[in-house]
C-alpha positions, -999 to +999 in steps of 0.1 A: -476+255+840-441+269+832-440+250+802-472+268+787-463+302+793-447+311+761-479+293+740-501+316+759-482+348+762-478+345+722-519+336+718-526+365+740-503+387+719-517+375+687-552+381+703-544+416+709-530+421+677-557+412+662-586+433+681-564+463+682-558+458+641-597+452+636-604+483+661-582+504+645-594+500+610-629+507+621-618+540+641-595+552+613-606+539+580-630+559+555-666+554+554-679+557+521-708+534+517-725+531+482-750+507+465-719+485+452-705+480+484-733+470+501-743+437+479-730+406+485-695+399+458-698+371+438-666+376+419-674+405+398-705+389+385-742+402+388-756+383+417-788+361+402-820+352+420-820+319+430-852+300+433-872+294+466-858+258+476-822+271+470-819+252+435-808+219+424-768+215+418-755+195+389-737+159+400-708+170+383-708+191+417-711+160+443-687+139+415-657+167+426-669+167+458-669+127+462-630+126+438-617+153+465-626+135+498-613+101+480-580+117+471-581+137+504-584+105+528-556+086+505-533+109+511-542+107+548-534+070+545-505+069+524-484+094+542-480+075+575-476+041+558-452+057+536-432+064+569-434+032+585-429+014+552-396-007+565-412-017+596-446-029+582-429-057+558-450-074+528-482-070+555-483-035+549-473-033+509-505-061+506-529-039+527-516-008+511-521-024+477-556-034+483-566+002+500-549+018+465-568-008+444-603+006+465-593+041+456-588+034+424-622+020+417-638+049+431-613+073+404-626+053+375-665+055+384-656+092+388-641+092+353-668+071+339-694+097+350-673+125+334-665+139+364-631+146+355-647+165+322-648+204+327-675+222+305 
């Protein structure tokens, strides 16, 4: 238990900080409420209705969504293979190959889409 004592005296003092800082700005701070305050901010621009079923997005969206997880788990796979690169031999630089070579695929059907096009 000794061991942890540091981790949770500094959580507990970061927990305080925190609720005094938040209590403190509440108790001290000006109130001035208006109309503009009070909507939701959607980076300085008008909020629009939206329609009942929440609206359909555009595939351009789920194309950056799909290109960001793909690059997101590469990364994942190439950092700890990167580190272990002498040890793994040509076993590893064939497997790695291949897993690049799947990524890859999945980056040009991206591109073919136009996903990587910005209007």
């Amino acid at each position: 238990m000794n061991a942890y004592a540091p981790i949770l005296v500094l959580g507990g003092l970061a927990a305080g900080f925190a609720i005094f800082s938040v209590v403190m700005a509440s108790l001290t701070g000006p109130k001035r409420y208006n109309r503009a305050k009070l909507e939701a901010y959607e980076c300085g621009i008008e909020p629009t209705p939206q329609p009942a079923g929440g609206g359909r997005f555009p595939i351009k969206y789920y194309l950056t969504a799909m290109l960001f997880i793909v690059f997101d788990i590469e990364i994942v796979f190439l950092y700890p293979w990167a580190v272990t690169f002498d040890r793994l031999g040509m076993f590893g630089l064939v497997e790695m190959l291949l897993f690049v070579l799947t990524v890859f695929v999945a980056y040009a059907y991206v591109w073919r889409r136009g996903g990587l096009e910005w209007d």
